[in-house]
N, CA, C and O of each residue as an XYZ file, in Angstrom:
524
protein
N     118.958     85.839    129.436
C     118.973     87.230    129.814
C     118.193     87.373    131.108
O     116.969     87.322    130.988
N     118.711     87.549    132.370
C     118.287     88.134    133.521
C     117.181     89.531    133.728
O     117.487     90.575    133.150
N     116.394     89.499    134.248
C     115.791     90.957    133.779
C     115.340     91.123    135.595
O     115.188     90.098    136.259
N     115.213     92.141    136.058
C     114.642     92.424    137.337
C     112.946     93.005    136.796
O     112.485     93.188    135.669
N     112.400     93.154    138.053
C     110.803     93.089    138.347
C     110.735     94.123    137.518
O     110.579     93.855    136.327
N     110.837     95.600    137.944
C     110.807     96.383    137.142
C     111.000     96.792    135.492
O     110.299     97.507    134.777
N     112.437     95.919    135.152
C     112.390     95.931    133.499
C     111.033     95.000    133.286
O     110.131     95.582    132.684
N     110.782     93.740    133.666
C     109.884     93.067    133.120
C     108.338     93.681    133.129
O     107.545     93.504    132.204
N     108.031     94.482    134.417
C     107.162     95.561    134.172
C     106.788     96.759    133.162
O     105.802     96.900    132.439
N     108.033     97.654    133.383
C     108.061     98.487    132.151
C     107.740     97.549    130.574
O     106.827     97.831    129.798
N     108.436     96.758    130.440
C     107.843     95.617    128.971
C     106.517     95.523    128.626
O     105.956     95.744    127.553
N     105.980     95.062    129.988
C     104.708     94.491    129.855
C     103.810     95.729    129.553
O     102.962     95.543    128.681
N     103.873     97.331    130.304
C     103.259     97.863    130.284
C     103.647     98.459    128.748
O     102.814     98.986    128.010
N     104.783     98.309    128.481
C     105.587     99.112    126.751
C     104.333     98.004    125.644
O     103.722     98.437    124.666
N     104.269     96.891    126.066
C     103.223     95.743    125.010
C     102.093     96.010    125.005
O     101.442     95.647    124.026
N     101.326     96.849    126.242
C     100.187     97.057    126.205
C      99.845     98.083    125.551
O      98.816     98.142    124.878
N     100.772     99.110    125.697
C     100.778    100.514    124.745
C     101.292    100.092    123.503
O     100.702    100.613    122.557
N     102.022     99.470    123.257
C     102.457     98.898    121.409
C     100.901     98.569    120.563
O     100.518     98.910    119.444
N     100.131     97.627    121.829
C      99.049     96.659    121.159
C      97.775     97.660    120.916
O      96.865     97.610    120.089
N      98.094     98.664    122.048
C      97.031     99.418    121.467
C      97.117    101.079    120.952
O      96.224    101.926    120.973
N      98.370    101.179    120.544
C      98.901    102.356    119.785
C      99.099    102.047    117.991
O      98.966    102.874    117.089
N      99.534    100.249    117.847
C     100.443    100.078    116.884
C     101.516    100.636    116.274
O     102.079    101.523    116.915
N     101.873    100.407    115.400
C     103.041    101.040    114.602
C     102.918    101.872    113.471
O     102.729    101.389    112.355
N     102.991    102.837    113.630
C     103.164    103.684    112.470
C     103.849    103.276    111.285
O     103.423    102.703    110.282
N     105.091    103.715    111.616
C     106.375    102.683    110.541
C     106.111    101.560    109.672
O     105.953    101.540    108.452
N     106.090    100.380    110.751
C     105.633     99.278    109.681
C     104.428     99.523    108.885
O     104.623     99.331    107.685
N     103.484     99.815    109.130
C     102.301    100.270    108.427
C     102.363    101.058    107.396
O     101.447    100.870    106.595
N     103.123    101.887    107.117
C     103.365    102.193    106.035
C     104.545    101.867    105.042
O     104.522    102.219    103.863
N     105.759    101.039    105.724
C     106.042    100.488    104.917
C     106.078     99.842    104.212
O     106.826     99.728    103.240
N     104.632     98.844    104.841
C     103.805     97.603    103.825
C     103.225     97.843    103.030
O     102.855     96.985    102.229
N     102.861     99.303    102.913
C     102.600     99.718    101.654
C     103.468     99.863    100.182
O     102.884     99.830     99.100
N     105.325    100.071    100.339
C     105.495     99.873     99.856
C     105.935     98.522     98.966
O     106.174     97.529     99.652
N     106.028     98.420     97.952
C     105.858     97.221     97.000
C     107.515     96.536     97.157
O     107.647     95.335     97.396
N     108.304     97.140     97.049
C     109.714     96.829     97.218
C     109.680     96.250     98.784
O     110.416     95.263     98.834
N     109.169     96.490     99.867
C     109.293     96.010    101.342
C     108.379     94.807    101.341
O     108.717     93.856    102.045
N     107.205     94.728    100.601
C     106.508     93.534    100.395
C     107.607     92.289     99.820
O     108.215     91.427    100.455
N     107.574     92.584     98.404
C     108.853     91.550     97.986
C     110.101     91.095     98.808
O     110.696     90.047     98.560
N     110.470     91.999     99.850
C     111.416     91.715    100.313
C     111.114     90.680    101.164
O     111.873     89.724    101.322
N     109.912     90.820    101.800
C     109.034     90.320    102.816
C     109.199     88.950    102.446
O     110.037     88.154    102.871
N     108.002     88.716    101.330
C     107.776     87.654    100.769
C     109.158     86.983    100.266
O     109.049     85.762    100.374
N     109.864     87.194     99.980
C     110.939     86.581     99.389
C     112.208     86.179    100.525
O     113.193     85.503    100.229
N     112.034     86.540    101.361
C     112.797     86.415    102.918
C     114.067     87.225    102.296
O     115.142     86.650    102.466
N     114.117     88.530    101.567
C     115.853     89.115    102.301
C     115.331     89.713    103.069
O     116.023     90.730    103.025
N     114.541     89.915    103.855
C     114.388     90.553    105.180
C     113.488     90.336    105.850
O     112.373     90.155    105.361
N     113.764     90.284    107.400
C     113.055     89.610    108.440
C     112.779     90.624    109.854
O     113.285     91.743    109.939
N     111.918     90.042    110.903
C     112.010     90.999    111.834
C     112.919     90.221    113.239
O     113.170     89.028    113.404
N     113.267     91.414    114.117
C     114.371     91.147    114.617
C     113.805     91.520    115.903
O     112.909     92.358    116.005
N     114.509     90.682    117.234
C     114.390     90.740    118.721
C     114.358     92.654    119.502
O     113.855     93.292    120.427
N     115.204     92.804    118.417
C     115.292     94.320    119.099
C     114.326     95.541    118.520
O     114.512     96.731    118.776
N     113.012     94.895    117.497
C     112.278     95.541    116.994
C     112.482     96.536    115.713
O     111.891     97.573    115.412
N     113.527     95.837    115.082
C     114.233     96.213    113.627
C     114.425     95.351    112.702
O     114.745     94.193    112.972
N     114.229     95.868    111.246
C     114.088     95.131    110.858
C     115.432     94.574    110.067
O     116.323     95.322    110.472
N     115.921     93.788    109.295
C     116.983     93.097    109.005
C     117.302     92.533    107.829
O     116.371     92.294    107.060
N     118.258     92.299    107.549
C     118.794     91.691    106.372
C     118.883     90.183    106.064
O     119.858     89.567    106.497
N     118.329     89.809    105.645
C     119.004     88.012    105.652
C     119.063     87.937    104.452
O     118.282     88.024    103.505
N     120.913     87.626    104.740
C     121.747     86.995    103.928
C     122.290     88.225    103.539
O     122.709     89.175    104.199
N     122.161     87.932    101.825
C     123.359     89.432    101.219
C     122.490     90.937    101.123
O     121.464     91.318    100.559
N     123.142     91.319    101.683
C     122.333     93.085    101.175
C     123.013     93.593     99.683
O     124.197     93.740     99.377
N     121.901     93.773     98.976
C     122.466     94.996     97.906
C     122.223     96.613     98.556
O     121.559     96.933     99.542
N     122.809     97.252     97.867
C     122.604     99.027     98.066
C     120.985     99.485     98.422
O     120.621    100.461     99.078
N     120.274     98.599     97.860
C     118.846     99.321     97.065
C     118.350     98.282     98.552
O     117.911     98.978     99.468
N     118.368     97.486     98.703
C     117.792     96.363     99.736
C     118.403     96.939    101.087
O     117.692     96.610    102.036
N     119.434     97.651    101.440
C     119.908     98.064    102.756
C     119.908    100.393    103.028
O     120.031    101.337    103.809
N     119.657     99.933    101.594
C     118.301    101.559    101.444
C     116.673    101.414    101.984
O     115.885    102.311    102.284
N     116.528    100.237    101.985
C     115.446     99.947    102.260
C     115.149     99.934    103.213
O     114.535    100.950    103.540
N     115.337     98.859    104.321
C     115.717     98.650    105.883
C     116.104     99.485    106.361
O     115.372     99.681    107.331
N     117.115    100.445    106.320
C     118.031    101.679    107.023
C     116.368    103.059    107.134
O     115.913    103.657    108.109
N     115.963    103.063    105.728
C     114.680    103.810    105.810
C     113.575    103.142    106.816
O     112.965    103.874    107.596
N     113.343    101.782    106.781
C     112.393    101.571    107.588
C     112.803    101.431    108.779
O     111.812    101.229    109.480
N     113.637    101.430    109.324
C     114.337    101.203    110.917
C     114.769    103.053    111.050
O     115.122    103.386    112.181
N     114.756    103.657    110.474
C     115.019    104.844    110.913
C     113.523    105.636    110.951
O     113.556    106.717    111.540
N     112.394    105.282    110.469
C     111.164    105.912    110.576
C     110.857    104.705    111.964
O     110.190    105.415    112.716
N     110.960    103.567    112.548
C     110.498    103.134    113.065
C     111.432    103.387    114.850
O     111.060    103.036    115.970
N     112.347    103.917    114.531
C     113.148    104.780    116.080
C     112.373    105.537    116.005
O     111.618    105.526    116.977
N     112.041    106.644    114.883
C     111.225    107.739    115.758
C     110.035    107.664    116.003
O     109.542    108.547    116.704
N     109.116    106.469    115.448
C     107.758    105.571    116.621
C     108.513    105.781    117.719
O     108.409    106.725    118.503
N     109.299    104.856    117.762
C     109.773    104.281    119.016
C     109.636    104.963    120.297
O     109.100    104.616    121.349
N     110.407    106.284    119.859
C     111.374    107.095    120.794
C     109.902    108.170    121.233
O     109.661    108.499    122.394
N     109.228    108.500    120.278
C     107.882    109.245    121.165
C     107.354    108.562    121.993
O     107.128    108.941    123.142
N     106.950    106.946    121.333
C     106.155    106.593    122.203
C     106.711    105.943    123.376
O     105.934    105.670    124.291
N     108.202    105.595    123.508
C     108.826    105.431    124.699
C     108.798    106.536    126.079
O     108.769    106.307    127.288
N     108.821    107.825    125.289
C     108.979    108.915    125.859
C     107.705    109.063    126.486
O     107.662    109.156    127.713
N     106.293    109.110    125.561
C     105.375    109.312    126.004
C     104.712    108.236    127.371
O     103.684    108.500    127.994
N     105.418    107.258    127.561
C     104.639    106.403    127.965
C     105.798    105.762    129.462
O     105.619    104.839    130.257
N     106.885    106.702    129.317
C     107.489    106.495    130.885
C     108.325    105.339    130.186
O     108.253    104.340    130.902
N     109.040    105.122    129.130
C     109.555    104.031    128.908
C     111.147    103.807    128.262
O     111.670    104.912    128.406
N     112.034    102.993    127.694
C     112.912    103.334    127.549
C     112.553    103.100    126.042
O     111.452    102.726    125.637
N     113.969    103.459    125.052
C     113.848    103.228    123.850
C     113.816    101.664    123.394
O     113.217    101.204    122.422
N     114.560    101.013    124.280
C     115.208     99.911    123.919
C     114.155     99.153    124.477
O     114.141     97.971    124.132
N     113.005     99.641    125.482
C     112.293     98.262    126.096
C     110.668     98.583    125.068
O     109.790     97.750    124.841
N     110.696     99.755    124.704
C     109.550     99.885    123.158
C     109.936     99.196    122.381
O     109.159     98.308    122.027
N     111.496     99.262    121.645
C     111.375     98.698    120.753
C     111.407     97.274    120.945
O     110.493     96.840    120.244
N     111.918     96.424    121.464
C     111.808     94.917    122.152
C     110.436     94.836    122.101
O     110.104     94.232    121.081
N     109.768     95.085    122.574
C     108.213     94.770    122.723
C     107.738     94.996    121.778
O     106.771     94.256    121.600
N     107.990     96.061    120.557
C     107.408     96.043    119.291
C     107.858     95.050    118.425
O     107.152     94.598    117.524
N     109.941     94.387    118.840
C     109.912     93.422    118.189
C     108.904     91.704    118.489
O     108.709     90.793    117.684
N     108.373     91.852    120.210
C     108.076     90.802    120.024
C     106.463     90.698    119.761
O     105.846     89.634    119.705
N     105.864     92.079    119.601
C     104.852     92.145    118.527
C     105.148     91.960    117.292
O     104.531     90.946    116.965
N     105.957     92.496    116.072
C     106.284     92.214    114.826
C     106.665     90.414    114.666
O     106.350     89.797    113.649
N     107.288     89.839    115.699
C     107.518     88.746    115.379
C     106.252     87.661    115.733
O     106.477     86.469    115.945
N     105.481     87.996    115.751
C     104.374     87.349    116.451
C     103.308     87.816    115.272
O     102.374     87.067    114.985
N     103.389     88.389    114.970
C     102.422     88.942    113.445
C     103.177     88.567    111.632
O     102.810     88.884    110.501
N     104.427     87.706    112.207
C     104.433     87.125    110.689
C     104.213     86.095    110.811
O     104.247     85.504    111.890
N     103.860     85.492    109.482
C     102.891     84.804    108.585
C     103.661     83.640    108.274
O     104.889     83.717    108.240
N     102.994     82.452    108.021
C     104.149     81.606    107.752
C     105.039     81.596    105.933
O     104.395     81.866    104.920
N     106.167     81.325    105.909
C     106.840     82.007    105.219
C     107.828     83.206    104.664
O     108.395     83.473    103.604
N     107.674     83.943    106.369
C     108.710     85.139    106.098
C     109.500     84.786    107.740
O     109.420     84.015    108.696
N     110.235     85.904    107.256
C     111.547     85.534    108.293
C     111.575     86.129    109.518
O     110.819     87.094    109.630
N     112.350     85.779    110.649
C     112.109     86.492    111.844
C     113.187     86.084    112.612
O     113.427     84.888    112.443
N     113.958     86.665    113.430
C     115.256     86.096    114.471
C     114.396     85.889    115.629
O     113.646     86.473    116.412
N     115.009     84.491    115.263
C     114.550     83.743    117.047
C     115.597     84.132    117.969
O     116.496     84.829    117.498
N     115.658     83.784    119.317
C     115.844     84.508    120.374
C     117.649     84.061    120.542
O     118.374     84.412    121.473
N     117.951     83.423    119.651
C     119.485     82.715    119.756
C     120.026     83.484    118.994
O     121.257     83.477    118.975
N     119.334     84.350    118.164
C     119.721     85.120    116.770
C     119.966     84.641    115.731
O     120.373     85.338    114.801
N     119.826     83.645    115.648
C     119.320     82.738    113.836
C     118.145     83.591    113.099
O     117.184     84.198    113.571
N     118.368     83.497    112.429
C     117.273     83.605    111.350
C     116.350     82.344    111.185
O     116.952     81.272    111.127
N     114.943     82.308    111.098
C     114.011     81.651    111.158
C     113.129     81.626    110.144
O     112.962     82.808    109.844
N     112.248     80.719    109.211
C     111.173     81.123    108.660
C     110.166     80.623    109.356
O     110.059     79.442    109.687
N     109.411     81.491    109.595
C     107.695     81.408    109.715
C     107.120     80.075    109.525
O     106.900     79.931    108.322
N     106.758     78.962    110.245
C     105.808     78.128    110.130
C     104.491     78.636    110.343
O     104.156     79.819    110.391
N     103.694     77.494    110.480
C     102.052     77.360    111.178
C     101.796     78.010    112.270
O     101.027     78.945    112.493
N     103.029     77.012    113.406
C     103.823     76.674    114.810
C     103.908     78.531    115.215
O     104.461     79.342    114.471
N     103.457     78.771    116.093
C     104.066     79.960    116.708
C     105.705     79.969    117.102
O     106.359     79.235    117.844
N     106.077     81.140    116.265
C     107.246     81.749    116.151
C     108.326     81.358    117.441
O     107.651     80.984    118.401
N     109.689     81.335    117.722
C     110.279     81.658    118.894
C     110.560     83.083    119.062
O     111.239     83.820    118.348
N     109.871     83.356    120.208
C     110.067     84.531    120.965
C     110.940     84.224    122.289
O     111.003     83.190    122.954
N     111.830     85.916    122.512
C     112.210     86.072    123.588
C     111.303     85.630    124.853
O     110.076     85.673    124.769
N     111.910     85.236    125.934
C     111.375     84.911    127.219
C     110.225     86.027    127.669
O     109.093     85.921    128.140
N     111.215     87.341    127.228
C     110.231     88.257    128.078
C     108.872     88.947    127.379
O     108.172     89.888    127.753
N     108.803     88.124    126.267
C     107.967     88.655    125.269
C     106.156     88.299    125.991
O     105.947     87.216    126.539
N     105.209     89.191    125.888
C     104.463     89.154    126.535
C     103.085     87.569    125.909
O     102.072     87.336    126.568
């Protein structure tokens, strides 16, 4: 992926406001017990575009799940894109390559080819432009 000076700017400055705003969204969805299990059990992982995902089969109740947490986590997104001179799409990228950089070894995460990955020791594969 090609990026000019400016997108790679806006990123960097979208990571600095991610790192020191955090996430609303995820934060409370780790509270719930059903998003933990999911966690731990890898049907769901975090994703390049700062959403979170399905791996493998979705049931109803498991893509109720995700659809809720990716729809509370656009409207993080979209304030703090707004607030901060930024686009939607370059917040959420930068929050994904914060979220993917904060799991643990054992849960899942799309590396930058779009595979699905589990979590080693080894730091994660991140996008190029990830800060």
């Amino acid at each position: 992926m090609m990026m000019n000076t400016l997108t790679k700017s806006l990123l960097a400055a979208a990571a600095g406001i991610v790192a020191v705003t955090g996430l609303v969204a995820p934060a409370q969805a780790q509270r719930d017990p059903a998003y933990a299990a999911a966690r731990a059990n890898g049907s769901v992982g975090e994703q390049t575009d700062g959403y979170l995902g399905i791996v493998g089969a979705a049931t109803p109740a498991l893509q109720r799940l995700v659809n809720d947490i990716n729809i509370r986590r656009r409207a993080v997104y979209a304030e703090k894109a707004q607030a901060n001179n930024a686009t939607l799409e370059q917040y959420a990228t930068t929050a994904g390559c914060q979220a993917i950089a904060r799991t643990v070894p054992g849960e899942k995460y799309q590396a930058p080819d779009g595979s699905w990955k589990t979590r080693t020791d080894a730091p994660p594969e991140r996008l190029p432009i990830c800060p």
